[in-house]
NUKELUM-538974 format. One record per residue: y, x, z of N, C-alpha, C in turn; residue in one letter. Coordinates in steps of 0.001 Angstrom, whole numbers, plus 500000, padded with zeros to 6 digits. Layout:
YXZYXZYXZA...
// end
This chain:
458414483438540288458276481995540438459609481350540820X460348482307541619461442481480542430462678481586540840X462583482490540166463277482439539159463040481249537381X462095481312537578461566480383536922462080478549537450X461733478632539071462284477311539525463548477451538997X464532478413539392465861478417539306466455477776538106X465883478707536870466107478397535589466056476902535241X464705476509535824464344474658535312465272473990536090X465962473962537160467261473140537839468329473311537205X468753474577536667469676474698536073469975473822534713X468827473172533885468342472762532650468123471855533116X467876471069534070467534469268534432468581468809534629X469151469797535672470695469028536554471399468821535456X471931469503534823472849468786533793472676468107532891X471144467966532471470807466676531794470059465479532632X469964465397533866470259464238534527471472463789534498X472533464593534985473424464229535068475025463418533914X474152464273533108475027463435531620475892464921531413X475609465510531995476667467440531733475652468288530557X476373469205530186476147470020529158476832470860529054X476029472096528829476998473663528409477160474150526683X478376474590527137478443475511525586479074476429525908X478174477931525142478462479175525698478564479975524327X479717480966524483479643481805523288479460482687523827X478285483960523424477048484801523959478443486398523695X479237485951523098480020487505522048481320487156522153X482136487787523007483656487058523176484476487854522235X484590488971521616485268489710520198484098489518519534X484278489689518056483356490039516954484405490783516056X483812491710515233484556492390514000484072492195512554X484354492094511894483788491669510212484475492164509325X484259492904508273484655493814507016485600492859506129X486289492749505392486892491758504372486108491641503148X485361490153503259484645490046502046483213489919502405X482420490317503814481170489937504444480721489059505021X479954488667505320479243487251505972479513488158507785X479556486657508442479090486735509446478668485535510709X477981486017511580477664484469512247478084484802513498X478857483371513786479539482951514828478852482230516103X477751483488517235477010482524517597477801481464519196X476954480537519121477003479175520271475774479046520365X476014478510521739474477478057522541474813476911522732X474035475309523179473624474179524054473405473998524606X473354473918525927471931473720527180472438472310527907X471779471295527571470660471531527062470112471151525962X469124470809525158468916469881523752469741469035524031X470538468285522921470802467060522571470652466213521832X470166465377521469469929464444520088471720464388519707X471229463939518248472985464296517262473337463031517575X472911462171518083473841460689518124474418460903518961X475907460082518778476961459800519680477325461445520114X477398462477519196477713463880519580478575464199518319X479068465108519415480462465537517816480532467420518199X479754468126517358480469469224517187481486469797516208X482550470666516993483206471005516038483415472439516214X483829472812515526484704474556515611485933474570514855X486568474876515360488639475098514998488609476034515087X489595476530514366490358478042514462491388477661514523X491952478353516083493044478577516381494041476882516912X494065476155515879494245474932516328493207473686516042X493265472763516962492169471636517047491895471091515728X493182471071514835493132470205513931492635471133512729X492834472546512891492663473433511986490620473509511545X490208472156511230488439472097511257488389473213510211X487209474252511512486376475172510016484720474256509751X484026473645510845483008472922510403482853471499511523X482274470700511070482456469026511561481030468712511511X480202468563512669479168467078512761479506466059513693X479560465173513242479871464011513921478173463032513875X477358463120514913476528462195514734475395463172513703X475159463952513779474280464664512844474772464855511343X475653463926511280476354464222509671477243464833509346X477770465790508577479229467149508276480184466025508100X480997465847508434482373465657508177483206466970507054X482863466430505947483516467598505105484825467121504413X485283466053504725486030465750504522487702465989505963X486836466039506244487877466315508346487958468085507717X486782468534507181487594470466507228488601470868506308X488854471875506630490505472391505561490163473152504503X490332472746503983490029473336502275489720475311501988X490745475952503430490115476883503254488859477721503032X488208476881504011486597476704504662485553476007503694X486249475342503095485117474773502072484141475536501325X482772475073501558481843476629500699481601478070501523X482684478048502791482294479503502769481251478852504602X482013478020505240481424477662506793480256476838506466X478958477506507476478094476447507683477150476458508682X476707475274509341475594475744510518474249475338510127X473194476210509856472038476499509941470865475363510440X471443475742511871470878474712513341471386473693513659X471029472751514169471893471620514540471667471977516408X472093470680517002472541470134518408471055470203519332X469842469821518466468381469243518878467930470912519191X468294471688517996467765472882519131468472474360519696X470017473497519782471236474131521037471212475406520317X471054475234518846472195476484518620472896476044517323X474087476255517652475473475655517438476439476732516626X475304477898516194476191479246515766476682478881514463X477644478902514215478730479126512778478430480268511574X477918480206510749478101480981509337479193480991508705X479484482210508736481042482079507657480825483451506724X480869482551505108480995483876504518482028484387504096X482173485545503101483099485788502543484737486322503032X484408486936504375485365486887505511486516487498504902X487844486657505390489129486825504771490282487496505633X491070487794505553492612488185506565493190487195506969X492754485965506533493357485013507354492663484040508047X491307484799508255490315484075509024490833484793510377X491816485702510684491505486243511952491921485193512725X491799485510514460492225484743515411490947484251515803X491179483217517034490326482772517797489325481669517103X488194481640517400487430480263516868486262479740518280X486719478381518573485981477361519379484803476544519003X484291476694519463483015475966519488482859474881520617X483165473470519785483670472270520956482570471700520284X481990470678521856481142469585521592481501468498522963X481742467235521900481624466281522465480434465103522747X480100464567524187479150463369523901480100462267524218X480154461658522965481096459638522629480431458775523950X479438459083524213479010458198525389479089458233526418X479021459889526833479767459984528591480626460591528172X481745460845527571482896461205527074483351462406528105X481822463207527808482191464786528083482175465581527462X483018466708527551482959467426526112483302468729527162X482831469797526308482924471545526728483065472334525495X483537473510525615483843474354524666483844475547525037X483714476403524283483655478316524348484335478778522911X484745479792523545485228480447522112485205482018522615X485705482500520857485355483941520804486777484405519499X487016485321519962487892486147518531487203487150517963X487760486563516517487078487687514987488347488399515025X487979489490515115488956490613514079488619491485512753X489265490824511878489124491253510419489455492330509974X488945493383509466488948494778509003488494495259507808X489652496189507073489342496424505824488881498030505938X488270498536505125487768500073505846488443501022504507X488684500410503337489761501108502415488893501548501541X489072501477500356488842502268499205488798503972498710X487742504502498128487841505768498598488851506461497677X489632507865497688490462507900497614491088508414496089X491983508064495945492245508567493971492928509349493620X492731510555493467493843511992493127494517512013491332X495741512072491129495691512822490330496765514052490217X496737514831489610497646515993489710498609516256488844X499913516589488866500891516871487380501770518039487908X502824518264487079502924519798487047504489519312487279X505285519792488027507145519567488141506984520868488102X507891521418487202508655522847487255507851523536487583X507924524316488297506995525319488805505624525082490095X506293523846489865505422523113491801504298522455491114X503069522270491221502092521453491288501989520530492826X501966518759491749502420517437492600501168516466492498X500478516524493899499006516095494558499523514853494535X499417513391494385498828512641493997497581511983495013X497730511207496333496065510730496643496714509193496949X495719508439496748496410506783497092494857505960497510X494626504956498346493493504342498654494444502840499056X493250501866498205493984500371498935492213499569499598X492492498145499471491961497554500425491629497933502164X492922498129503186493047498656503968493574497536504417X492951497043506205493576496312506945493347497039508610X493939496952509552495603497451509267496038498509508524X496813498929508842497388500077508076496796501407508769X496352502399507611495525503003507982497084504297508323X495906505327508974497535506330509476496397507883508237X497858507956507163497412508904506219497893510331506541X497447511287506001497444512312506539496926513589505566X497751514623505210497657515567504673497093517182505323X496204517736504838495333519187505623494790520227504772X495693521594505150495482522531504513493980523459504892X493771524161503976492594524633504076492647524885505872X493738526022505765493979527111507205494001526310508320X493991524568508372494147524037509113495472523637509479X496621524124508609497713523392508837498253522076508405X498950520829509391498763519631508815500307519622508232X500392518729507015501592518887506221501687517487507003X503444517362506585503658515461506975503760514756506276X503041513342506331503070512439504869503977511493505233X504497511118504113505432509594504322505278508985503358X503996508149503312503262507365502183503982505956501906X503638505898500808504059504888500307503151503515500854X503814502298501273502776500938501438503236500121500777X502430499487500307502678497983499813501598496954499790X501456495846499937500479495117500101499972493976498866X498667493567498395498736492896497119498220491476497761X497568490644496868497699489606496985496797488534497697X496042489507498507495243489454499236495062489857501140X496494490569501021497164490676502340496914491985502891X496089493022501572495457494292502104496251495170501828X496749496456502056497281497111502360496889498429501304X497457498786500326497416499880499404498619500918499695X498048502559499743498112503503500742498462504699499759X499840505484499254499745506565498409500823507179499157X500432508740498767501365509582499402501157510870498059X502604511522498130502565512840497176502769514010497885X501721515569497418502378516752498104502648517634497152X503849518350497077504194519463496109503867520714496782X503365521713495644502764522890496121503348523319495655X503495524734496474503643526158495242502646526972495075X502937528416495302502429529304494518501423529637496030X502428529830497265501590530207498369500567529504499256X500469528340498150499669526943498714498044526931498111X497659528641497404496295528417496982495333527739498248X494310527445497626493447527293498460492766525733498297X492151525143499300491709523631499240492340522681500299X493402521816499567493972520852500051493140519117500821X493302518869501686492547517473501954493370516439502275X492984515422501505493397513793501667492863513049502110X493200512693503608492862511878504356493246510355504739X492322509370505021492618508443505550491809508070507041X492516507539507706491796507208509622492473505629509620X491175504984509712491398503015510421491433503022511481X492982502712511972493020502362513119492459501469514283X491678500755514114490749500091515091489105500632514987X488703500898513622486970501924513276487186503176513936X488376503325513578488201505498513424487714505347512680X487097504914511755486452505318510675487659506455509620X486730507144508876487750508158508183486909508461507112X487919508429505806487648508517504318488526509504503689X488071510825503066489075511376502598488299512203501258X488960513427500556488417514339499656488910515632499480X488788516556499361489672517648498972489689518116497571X490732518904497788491240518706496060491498520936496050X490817520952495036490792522756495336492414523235494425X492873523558495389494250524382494270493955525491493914X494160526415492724494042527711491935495333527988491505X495633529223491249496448529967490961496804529394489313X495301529362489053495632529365487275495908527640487522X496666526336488290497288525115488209498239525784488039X499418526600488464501073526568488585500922527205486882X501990526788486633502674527399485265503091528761485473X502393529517484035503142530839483739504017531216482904X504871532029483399506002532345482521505416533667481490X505535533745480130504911534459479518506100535499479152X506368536768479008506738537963479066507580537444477781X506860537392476432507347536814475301508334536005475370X508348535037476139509266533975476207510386534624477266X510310535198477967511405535678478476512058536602477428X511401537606476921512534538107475514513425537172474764X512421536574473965513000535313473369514254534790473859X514380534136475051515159533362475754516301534548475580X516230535588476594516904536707476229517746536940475155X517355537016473874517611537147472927518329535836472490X518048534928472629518349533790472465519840533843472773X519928533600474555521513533902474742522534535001473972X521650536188474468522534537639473209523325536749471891X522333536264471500522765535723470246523789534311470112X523982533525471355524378532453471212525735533328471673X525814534032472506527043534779473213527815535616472227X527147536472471549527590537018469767528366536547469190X527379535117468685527990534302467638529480533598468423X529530532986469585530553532752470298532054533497470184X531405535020470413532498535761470440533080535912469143X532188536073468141533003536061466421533308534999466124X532997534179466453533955532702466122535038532684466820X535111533207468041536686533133468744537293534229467996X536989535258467852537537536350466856538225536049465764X537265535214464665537782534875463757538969533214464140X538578532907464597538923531906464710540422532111465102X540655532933466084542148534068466649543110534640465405X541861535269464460542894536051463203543620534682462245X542188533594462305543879532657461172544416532585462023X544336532226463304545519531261463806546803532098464023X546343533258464309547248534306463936547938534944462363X547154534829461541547848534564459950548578532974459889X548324531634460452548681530863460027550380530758460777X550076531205461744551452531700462349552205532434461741X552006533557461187552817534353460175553346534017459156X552324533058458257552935532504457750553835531508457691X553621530570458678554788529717458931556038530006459341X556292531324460096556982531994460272558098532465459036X556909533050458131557850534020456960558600532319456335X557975531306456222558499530261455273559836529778456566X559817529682458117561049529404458488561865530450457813X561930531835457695562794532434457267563314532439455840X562343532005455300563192531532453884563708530874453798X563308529352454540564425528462454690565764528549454893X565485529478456186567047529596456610567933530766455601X567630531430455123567912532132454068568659531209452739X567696530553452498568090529334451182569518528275451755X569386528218453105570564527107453812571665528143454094X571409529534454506572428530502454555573231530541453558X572346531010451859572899530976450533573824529595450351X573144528681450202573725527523449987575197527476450796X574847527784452389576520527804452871577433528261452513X577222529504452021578630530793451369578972529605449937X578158529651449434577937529409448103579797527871448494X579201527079448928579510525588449509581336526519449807X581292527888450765582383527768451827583157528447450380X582601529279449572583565530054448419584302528891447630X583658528327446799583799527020445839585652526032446615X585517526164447904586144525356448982587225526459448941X587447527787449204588222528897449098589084528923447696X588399528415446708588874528673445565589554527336444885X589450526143445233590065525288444889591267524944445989X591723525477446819592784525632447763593561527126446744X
// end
């Protein structure tokens, strides 16, 4: 009984008095990117919508996500972000004041108020609460290709807010270290790839992990390595190759061979023709010095 009195003073006094509460019941909330959620507010006590103004801002006063002024939306006072996605349900008459917002975005985060004014005793109160927006990531996409002798793992996951912490795990339980690639698209979410090269002593089943840093939540897959992924060298082809050089090294050497004997005949011969020359200029001299002997 004595609680019951309590309650009804609490609910007169301030509407004798011209006072009024507004209470937000949830001071964090969390919401997925892309889900509905409701933003609740309380009244106490009823109010008729005349001469009353609720609003809710994010973050700044002027920043309107929804407007009644007098029982009517002011949709023209909200910011274009909000258009279509904010709306309230309930009105003022039966003190709940909770916010619908769908379609929840990354740049809905931050604080949101729930203000009400009465124009006639020009009192006004407010409560607020912070959303934190969370992406939980896409599950994850392998593919595999072959470098040289190494087989190259391949895992990448996007729609991720914050940045998720990625992470590579061998069967045996040993953790490899990743240094993934980030980049973000056009939506402010966070796309997540990392590569691991194996070898030969890496059989077994590899895992690709992802962990959200504010869920814990964790998304990953394993990817089975086999012996018969790495490339084999076939016996055949090592002859071949083998043979291959023999033969390129062969042919090498008889081309320098031959290649040695003209240059060595072409020398000889140029040789034997200086000596004829000088032979023919020898003749010619006697020839020249006699002729000169004999006309003296």
């Amino acid at each position: 009984m004595e609680k019951l009195l309590t309650s009804l003073v609490l609910v007169l006094v301030p509407a004798a008095s011209g006072q009024f509460l507004v209470h937000a019941p949830v001071k964090e909330l969390v919401a997925e990117v892309g889900s509905d959620i409701l933003l609740p507010c309380t009244l106490t006590p009823r109010l008729a919508a005349a001469g009353l103004e609720v609003r809710w801002f994010h973050k700044l006063f002027t920043n309107i996500v929804f407007l009644l002024k007098d029982g009517t939306e002011g949709r023209q006072q909200q910011s274009p972000s909000y258009r279509g996605r904010a709306s309230m349900n309930e009105r003022s008459t039966t003190g709940n004041l909770s916010l619908f917002l769908q379609n929840v975005q990354i740049s809905d985060i931050g604080k949101y108020h729930c203000f009400v004014e009465n124009s006639t005793t020009e009192v006004y109160e407010e409560d607020s609460m912070e959303l934190h927006v969370v992406g939980s990531g896409s599950p994850p996409l392998v593919a595999v290709a072959l470098q040289g002798s190494s087989v190259v793992i391949s895992c990448s996951s996007d729609s991720w807010y914050p940045k998720p912490t990625m992470f590579w795990k061998m069967e045996n339980g040993d953790l490899k270290p990743s240094d993934p690639e980030i980049d973000t698209d056009n939506t402010e979410l966070f796309r997540v790839k990392s590569r691991m090269r194996l070898n030969h002593s890496s059989e077994g089943r590899v895992y690709c992990g992802f962990r959200h840093p504010v869920t814990a939540k964790e998304i990953g897959l394993y990817v089975t390595v086999s012996d018969d992924m790495f490339p084999r060298i076939s016996p055949w082809a090592i002859v071949f190759w083998l043979l291959l050089i023999v033969t390129i090294t062969l042919s090498a050497g008889m081309a320098w061979f031959f290649y040695s004997r003209k240059k060595d005949h072409e020398m000889q011969i140029k040789e034997k023709d200086i000596c004829i020359e000088r032979l023919r200029w020898e003749v010619e001299w006697r020839t020249i010095s006699t002729r000169k002997v004999y006309f003296v």
